[in-house]
LOTORGU-542844 format. One record per residue (C-alpha): x, y negated, z negated. Coordinates in Angstrom, 3 decimals, decimal comma. Layout:
residues N
<c1:X; c2:Y; c3:Z>
...
***
This chain:
residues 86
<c1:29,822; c2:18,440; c3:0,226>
<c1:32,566; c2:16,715; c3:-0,964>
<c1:34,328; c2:13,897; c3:1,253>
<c1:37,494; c2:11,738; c3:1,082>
<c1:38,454; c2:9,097; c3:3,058>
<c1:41,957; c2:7,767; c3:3,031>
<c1:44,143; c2:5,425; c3:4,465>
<c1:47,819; c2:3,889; c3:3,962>
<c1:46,649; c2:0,451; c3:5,478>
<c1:44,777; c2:-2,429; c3:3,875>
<c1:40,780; c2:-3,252; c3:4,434>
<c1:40,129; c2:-6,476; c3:6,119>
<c1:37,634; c2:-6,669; c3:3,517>
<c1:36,936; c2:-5,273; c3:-0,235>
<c1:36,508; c2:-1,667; c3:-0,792>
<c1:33,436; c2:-2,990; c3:-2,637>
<c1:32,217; c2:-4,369; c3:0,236>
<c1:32,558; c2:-0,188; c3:2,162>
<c1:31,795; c2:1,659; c3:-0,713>
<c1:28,205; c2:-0,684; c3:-1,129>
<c1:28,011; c2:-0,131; c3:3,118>
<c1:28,535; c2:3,800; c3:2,929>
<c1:25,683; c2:3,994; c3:-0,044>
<c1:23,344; c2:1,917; c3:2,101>
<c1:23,677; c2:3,768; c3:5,139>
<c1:23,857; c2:7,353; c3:3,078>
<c1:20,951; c2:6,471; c3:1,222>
<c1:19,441; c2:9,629; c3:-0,593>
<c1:21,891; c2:11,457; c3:1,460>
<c1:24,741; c2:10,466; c3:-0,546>
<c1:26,978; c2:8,490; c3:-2,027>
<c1:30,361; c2:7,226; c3:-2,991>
<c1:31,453; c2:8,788; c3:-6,498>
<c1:34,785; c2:7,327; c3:-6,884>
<c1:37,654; c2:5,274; c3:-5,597>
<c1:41,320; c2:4,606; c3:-5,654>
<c1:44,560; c2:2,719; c3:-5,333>
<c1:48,012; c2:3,154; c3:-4,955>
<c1:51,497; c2:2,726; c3:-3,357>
<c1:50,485; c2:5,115; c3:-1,142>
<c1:47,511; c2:3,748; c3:0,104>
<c1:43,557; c2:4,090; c3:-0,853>
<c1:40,873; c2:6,466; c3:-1,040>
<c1:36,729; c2:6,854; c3:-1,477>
<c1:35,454; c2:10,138; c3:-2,717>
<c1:32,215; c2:10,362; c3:-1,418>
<c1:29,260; c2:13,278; c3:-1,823>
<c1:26,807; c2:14,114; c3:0,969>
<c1:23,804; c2:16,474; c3:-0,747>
<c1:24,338; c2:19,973; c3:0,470>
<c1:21,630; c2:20,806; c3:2,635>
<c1:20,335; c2:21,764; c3:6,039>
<c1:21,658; c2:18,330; c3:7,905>
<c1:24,807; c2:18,104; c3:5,680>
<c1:26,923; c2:18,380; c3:8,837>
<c1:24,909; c2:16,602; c3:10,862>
<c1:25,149; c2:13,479; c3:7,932>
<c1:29,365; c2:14,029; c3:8,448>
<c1:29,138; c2:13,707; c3:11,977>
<c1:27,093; c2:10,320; c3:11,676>
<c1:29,417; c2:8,870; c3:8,811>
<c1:32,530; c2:9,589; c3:11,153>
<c1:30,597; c2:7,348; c3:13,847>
<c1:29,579; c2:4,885; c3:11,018>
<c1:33,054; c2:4,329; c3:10,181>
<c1:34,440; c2:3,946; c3:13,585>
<c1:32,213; c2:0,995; c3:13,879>
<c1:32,784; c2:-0,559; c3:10,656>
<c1:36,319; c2:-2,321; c3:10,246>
<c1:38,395; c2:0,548; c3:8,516>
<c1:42,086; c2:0,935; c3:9,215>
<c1:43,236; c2:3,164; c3:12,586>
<c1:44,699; c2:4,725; c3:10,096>
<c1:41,843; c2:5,778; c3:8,188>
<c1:40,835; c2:9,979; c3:8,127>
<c1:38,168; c2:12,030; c3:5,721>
<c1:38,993; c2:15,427; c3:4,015>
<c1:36,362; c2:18,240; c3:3,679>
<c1:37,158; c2:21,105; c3:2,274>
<c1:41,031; c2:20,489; c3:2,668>
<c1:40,670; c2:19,428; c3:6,255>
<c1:41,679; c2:16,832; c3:7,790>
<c1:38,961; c2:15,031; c3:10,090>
<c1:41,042; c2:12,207; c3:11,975>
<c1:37,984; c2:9,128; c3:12,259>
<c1:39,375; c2:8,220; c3:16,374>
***
């Protein structure tokens, strides 16, 4: 399943720093593929393996990210839907 998180507003910290926090806490459920900048804003692209718990493994990242210091900004697309993380 393939996952995008965006936001318009600056991390308090790297992107490094989320994109190595995401991996750890996806572990062999996924990861973060890519990543990018612009005027607009940023972005992770992130893949959770397809499976059984796939959902369930979206459900927990939204919670993940609400407690880790992303923007209030900050939203994930699946499947050209917009999840809003609060």
């Amino acid at each position: 399943m393939d996952v995008f998180l965006y936001s318009s507003k600056a991390l308090k910290t790297g992107r490094d720093e989320l994109e190595d926090d995401i991996n750890e806490f996806l572990s062999d459920k996924g990861s973060v593929t890519g990543a990018g900048a612009g005027i607009d804003g940023w972005n992770l692209d992130i893949e959770i393996i397809d499976g059984e718990d796939s959902e369930a493994v979206l459900y927990d990242l939204k919670g993940y990210l609400n407690n880790w210091p992303v923007p209030d900004d900050a939203y994930l697309v699946v499947n050209g839907k917009r999840h809003d993380l609060q």
